[in-house]
C-alpha positions as a Markdown table, in Angstrom:
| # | Residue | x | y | z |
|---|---|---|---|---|
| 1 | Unk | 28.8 | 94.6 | 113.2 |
| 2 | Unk | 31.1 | 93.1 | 115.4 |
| 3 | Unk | 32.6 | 95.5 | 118.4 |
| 4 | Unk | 36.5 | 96.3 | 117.8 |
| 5 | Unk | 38.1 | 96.4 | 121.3 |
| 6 | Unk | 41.5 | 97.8 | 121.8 |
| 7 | Unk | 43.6 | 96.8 | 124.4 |
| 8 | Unk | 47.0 | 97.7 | 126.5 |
| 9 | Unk | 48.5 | 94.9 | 124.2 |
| 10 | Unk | 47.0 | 95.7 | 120.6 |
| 11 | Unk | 47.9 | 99.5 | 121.6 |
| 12 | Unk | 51.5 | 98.4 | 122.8 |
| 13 | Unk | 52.3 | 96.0 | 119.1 |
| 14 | Unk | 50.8 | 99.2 | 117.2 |
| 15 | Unk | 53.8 | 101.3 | 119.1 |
| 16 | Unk | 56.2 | 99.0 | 119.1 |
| 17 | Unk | 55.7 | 98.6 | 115.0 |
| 18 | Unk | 55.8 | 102.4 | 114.6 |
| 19 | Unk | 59.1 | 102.7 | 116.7 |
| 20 | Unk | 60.8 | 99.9 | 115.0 |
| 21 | Unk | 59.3 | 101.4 | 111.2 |
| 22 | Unk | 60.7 | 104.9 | 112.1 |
| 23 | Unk | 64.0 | 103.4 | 113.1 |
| 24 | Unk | 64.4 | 101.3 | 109.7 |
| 25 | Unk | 63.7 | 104.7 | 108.0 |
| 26 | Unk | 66.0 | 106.3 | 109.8 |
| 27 | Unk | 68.6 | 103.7 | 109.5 |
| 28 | Unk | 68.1 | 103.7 | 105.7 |
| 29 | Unk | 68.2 | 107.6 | 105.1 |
| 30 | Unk | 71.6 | 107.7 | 107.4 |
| 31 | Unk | 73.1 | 104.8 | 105.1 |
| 32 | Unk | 72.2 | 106.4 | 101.8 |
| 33 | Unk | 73.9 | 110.3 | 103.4 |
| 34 | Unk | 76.7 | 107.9 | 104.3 |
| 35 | Unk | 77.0 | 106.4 | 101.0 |
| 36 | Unk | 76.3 | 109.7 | 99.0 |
| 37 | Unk | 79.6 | 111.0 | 100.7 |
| 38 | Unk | 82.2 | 108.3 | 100.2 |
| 39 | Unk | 82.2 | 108.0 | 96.8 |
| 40 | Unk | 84.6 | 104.9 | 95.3 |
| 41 | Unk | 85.2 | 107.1 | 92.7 |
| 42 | Unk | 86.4 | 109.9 | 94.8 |
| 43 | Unk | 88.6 | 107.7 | 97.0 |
| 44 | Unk | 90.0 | 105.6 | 94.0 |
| 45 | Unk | 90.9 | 109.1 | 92.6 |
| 46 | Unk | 92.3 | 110.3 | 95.7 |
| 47 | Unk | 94.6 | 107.1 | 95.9 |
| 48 | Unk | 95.8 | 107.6 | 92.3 |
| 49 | Unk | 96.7 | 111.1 | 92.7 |
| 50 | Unk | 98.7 | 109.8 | 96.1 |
| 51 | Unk | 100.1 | 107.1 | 94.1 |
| 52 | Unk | 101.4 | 109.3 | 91.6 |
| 53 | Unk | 103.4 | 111.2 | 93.9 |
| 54 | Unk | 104.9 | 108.1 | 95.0 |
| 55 | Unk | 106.0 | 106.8 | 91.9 |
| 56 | Unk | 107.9 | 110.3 | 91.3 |
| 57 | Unk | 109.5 | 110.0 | 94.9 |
| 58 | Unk | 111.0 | 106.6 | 93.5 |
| 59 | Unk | 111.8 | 107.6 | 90.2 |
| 60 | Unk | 114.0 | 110.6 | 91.6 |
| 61 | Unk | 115.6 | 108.6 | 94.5 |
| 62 | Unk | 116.5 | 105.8 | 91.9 |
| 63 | Unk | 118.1 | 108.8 | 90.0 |
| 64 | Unk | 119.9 | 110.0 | 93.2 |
| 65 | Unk | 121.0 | 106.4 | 93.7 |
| 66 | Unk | 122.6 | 105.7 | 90.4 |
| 67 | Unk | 124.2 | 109.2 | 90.9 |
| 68 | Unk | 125.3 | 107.9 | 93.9 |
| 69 | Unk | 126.7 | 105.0 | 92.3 |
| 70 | Unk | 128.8 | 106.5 | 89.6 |
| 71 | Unk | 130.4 | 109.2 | 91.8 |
| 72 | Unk | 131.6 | 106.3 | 93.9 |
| 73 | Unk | 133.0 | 104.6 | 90.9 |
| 74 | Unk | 134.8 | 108.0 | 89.5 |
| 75 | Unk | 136.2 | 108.7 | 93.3 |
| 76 | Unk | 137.4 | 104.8 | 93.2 |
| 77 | Unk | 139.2 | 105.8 | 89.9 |
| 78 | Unk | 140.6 | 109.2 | 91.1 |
| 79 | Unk | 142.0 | 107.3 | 94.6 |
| 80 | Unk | 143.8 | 104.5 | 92.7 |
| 81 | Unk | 145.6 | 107.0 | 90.3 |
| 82 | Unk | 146.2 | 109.1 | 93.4 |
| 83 | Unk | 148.0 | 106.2 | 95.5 |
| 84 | Unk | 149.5 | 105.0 | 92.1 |
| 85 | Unk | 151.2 | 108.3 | 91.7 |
| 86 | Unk | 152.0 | 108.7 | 95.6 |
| 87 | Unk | 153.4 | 105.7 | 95.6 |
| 88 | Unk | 155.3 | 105.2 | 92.4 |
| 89 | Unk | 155.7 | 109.4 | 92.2 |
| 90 | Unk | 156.9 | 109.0 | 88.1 |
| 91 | Unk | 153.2 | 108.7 | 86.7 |
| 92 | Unk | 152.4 | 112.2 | 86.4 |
| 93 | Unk | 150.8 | 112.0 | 83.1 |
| 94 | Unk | 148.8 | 109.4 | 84.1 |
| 95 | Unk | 147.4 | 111.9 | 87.0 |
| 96 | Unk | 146.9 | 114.6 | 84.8 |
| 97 | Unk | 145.1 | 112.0 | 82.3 |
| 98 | Unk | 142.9 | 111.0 | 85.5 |
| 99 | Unk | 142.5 | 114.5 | 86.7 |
| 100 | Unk | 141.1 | 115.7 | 83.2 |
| 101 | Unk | 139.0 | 112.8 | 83.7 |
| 102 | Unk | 137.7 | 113.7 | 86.8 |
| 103 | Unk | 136.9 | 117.2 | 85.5 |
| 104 | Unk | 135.1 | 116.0 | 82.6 |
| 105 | Unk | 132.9 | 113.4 | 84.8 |
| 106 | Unk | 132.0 | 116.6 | 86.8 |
| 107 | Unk | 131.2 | 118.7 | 84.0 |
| 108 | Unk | 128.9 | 115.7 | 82.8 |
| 109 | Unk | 127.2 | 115.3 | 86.3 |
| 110 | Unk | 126.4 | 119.1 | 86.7 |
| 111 | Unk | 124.6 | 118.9 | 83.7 |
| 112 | Unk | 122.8 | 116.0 | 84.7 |
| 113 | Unk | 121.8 | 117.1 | 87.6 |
| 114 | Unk | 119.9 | 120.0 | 85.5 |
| 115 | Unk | 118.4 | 118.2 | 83.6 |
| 116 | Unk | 116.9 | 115.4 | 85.9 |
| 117 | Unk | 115.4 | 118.8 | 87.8 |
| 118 | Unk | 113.0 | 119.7 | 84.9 |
């Protein structure tokens, strides 16, 4: 039988293979703790829900702006028959004809409003 001799070197490759196995294993049960907790799933859900709120953000600012839009447009209307009259001063049924307009455009907008809240 042939004699098995073990030397400094034989003994150092034998620790240096165990320290580099233990640190792949380690390396590998980290990852897979790592992976187990960011799910794509979870964060794709995460987004969505974020995403969502977005989206509702815009929807009610777009509303806001085309609120905006058409109270400039009715305040436009109210000025011109306003100067019209102040300027003219014989057109009053023409400002009561924009005046009950006005009155019925803020009737409408109050109403609106209500409704774009539910």
């Amino acid at each position: 039988m042939p004699e098995v001799k073990i030397t400094g070197d034989t003994l150092l490759y034998v620790v240096a293979a165990l320290v580099v196995l233990a640190g792949v294993i380690t390396a590998l049960v980290k990852g897979w703790e790592a992976w187990k907790k960011i799910s794509v799933r979870d964060r794709v859900a995460a987004l969505e829900g974020q995403m969502k709120e977005v989206n509702r953000r815009m929807d009610a600012s777009a509303r806001r702006f085309k609120h905006q839009s058409d109270d400039m447009g009715q305040m436009l209307i109210t000025m011109q028959g306003l100067l019209s009259h102040m300027i003219s001063g014989n057109d009053r049924e023409k400002l009561r004809s924009i005046n009950e307009g006005l009155q019925h455009y803020m009737a409408q907008r109050t109403t609106r409003e209500t409704e774009d809240e539910e």
